[in-house]
C-alpha positions in Angstrom: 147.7 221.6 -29.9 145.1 219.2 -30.8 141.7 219.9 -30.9 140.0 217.8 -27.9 142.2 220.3 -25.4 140.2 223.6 -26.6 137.7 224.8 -24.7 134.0 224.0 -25.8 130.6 225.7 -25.6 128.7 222.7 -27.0 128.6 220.7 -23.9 126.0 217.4 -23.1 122.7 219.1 -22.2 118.8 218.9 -22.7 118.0 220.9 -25.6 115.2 223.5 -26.6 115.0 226.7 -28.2 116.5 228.7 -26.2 119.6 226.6 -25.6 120.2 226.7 -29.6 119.6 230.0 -29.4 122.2 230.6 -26.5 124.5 228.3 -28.1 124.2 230.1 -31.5 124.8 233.8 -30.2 127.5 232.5 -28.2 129.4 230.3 -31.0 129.2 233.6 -33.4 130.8 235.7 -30.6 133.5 233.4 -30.2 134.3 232.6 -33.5 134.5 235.6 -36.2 134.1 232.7 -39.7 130.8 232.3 -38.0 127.3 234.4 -39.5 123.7 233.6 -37.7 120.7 233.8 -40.8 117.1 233.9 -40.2 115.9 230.9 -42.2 111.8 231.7 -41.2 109.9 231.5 -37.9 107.9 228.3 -36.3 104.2 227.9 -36.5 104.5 228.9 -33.2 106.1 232.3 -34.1 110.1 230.8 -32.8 112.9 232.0 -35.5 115.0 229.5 -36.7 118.5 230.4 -36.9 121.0 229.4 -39.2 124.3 229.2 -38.7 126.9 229.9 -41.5 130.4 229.3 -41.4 132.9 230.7 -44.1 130.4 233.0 -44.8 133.2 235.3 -46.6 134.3 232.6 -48.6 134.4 233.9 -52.5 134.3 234.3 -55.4 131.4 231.3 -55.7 131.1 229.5 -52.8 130.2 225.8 -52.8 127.1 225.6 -49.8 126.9 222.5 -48.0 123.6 222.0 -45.4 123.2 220.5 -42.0 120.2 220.2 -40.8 118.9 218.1 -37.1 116.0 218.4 -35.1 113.3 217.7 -37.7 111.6 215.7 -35.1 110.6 216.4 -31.4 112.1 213.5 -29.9 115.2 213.7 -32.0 117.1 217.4 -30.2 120.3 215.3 -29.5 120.9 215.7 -33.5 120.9 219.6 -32.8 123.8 219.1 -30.2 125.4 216.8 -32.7 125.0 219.5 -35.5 126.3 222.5 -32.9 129.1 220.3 -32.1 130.8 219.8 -35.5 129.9 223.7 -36.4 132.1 224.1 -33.5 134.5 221.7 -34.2 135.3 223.2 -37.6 135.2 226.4 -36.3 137.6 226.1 -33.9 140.0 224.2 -36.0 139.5 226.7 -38.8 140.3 229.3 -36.4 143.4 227.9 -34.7 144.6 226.4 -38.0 144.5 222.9 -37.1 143.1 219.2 -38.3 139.7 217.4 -37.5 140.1 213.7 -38.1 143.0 214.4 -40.1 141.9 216.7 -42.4 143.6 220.6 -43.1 139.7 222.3 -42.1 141.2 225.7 -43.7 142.4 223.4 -46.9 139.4 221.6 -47.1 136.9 224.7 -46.5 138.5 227.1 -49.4 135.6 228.1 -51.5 133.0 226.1 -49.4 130.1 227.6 -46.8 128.9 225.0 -44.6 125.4 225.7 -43.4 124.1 224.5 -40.0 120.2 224.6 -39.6 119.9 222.6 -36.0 116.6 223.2 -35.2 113.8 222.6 -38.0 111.8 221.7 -35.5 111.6 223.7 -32.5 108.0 223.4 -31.5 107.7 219.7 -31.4 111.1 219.7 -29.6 109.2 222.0 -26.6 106.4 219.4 -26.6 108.2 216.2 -26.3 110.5 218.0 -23.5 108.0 219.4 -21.7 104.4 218.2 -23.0 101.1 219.7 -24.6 101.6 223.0 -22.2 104.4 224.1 -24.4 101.6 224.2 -27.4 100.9 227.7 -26.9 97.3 227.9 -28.5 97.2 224.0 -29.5 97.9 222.5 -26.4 94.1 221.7 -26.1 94.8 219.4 -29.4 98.5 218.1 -28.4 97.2 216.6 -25.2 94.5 215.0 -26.9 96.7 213.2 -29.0 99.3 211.8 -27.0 101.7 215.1 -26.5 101.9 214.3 -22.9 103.1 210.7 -23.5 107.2 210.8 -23.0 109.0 209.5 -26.6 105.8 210.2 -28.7 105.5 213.3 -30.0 107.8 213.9 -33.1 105.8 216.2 -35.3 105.1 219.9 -35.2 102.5 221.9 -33.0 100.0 221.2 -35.3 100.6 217.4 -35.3 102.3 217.5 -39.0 105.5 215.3 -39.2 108.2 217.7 -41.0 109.8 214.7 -42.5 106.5 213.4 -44.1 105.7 217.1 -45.4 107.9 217.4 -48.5 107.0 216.9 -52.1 108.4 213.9 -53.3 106.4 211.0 -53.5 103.5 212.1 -52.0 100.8 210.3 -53.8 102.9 206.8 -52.8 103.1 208.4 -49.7 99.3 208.9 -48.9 98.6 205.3 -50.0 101.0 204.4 -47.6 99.6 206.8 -44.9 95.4 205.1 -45.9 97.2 201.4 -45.0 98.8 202.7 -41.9 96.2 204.6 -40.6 98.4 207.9 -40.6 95.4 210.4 -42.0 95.3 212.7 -39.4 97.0 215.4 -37.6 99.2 213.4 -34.6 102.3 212.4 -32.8 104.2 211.5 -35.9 103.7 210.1 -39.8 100.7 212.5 -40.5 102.0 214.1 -43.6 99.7 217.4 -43.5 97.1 218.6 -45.8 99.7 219.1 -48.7 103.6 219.3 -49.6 104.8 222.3 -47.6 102.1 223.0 -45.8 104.0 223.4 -42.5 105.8 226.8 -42.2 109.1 224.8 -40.9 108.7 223.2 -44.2 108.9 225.8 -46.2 111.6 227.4 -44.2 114.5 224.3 -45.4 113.2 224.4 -48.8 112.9 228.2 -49.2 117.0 228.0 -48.1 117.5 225.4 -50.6 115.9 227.2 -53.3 117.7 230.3 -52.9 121.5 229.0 -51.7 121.5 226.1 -54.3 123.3 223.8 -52.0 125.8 220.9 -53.5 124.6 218.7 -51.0 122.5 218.7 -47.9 122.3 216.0 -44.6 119.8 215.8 -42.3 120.5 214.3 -38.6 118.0 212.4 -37.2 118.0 209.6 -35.1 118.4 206.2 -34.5 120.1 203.2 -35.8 123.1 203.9 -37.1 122.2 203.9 -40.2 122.7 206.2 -43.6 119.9 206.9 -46.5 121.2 208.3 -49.6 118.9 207.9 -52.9 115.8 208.1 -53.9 114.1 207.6 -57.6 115.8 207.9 -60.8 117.2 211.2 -60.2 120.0 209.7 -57.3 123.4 211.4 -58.5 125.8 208.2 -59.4 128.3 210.1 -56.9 126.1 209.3 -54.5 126.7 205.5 -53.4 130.1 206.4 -53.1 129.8 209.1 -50.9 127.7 207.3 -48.4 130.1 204.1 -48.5 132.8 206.8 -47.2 130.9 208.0 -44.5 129.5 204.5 -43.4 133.1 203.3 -43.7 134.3 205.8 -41.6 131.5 205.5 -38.9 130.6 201.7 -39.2 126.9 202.9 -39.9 125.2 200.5 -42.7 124.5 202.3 -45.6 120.9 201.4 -46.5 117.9 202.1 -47.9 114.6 203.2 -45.5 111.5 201.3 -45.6 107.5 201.6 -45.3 106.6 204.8 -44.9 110.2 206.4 -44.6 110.3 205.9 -47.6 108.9 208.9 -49.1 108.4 212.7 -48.0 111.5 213.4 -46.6 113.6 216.0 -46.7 116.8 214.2 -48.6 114.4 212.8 -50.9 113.0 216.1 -52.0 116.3 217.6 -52.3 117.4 214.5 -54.6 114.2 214.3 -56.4 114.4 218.5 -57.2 117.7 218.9 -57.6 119.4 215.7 -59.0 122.0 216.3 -56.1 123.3 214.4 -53.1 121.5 214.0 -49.7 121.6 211.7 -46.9 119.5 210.8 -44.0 121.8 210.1 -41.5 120.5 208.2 -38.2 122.6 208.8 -34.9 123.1 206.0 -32.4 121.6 203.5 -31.1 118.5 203.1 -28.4 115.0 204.7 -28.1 114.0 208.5 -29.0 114.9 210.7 -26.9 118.3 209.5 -26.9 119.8 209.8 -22.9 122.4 212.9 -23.0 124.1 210.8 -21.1 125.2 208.9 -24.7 126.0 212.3 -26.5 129.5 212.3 -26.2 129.6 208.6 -27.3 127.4 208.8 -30.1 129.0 212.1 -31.6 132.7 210.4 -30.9 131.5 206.9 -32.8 130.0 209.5 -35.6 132.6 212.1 -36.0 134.7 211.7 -38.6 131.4 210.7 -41.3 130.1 214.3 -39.7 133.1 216.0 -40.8 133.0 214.2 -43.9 129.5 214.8 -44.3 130.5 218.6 -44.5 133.4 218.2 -46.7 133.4 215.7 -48.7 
């Protein structure tokens, strides 16, 4: 039996919060390895589920995190990150390999945490505009939420990926020269470091779960981030040369003002351990479902190496 001929739940489709929601209820009723965590609700009040797989695994687990969807206009990522939960699960499950690896080998004493939708408010707005704002749709559509492939930050027009603590001095000079100083579509960093409760929500899990590594999905341009500052872990370099070798990504380095406040770059810059940016496909934001299956095929075997590894 190989893999591709098992039935799947994660199939190409539009995404939002309640089709992560379905597809996380449904994965944990199929597949008993599977646990659903609250990781901390949306500034619009949304949970944001988490999905944990080996969740029994003892005596001390290594934890591994995946998170997608820190931006609106980037939900194919959540698919993506659904997709490979499933993946492993099912070959866990039926005891087979993914991209020829032994899953049930490879996941003994290992969690792998799934986290697909950081972002679930900005998600609503760049599906369907400012009226999915709840009490800021007044502001949203004022600022471009009704434009289609603008709107990449939170309800409050804070980017999630500009809102972490590292860098952020560099980061607000950057934001004076670009122009980026207040609340918007995308690149507004917020009023401080965390300020955004989806913020707090990934590093809250990080700071209790200690993970050895974490990724974050976003797209696009096939490309992979992996250090920042003087704290980069030497292990690092070659870990992303694995997963860009496997995927044909480049492995690079982001510029401007990706270059600071991210989520990987707090995580290096706090912890001193691995994290990668990694940027699915190829085109412009929102990615056509009609590419899913494409992109996740070309990325595949980094994913499950992304997890493993």
């Amino acid at each position: 039996m190989r893999i591709d001929s098992l039935p799947r739940l994660v199939q190409p489709q539009p995404v939002d919060y309640g089709v992560v929601r379905g597809l996380c209820t449904a994965l944990c009723g199929r597949y008993p390895c599977l646990q659903t965590v609250c990781a901390g609700s949306s500034l619009l009040g949304r949970e944001l589920p988490v999905l944990v797989l080996n969740a029994e695994a003892q005596p001390h687990p290594q934890r591994v995190l995946v998170a997608a969807a820190f931006h609106g206009q980037e939900w194919l990522t959540a698919l993506c990150a659904l997709r490979l939960c499933e993946e492993l699960c099912a070959s866990l499950t039926a005891d087979l390999t993914l991209c020829d690896i032994a899953v049930g080998r490879a996941l003994q004493g290992r969690q792998i945490w799934f986290f697909p939708l950081i972002n679930p408010d900005g998600v609503h707005i760049a599906r369907y505009g400012s009226a999915a704002a709840g009490e800021y749709a007044s502001f949203v559509a004022q600022t471009g939420g009704d434009t289609h492939g603008l709107w990449q930050a939170n309800a409050r027009g804070v980017d999630i990926n500009h809102n972490f603590n590292a860098g952020w001095a560099e980061m607000q000079a950057l934001a004076q020269k670009n122009g980026k100083t207040a609340a918007g579509p995308r690149q507004y960093s917020g009023p401080s470091p965390e300020s955004e409760p989806e913020t707090r929500a990934v590093t809250n899990l990080c700071r209790q779960w200690r993970f050895r590594h974490v990724v974050a999905l976003h797209s696009q341009g096939e490309e992979i981030y992996w250090s920042y500052g003087d704290r980069t872990p030497p292990q690092s370099r070659i870990m992303a040369q694995v997963l860009g070798a496997a995927s044909g990504y480049t492995v690079t380095h982001p510029e401007g003002m990706a270059s600071h406040g991210g989520f990987k770059d707090w995580f290096i810059a706090c912890y001193g351990r691995p994290g990668f940016t990694i940027e699915l496909g190829r085109g412009v934001n929102p990615l056509p479902i009609e590419d899913f299956e494409s992109i996740y095929e070309k990325a595949r075997e980094m994913l499950v190496l992304s997890a493993l590894l």
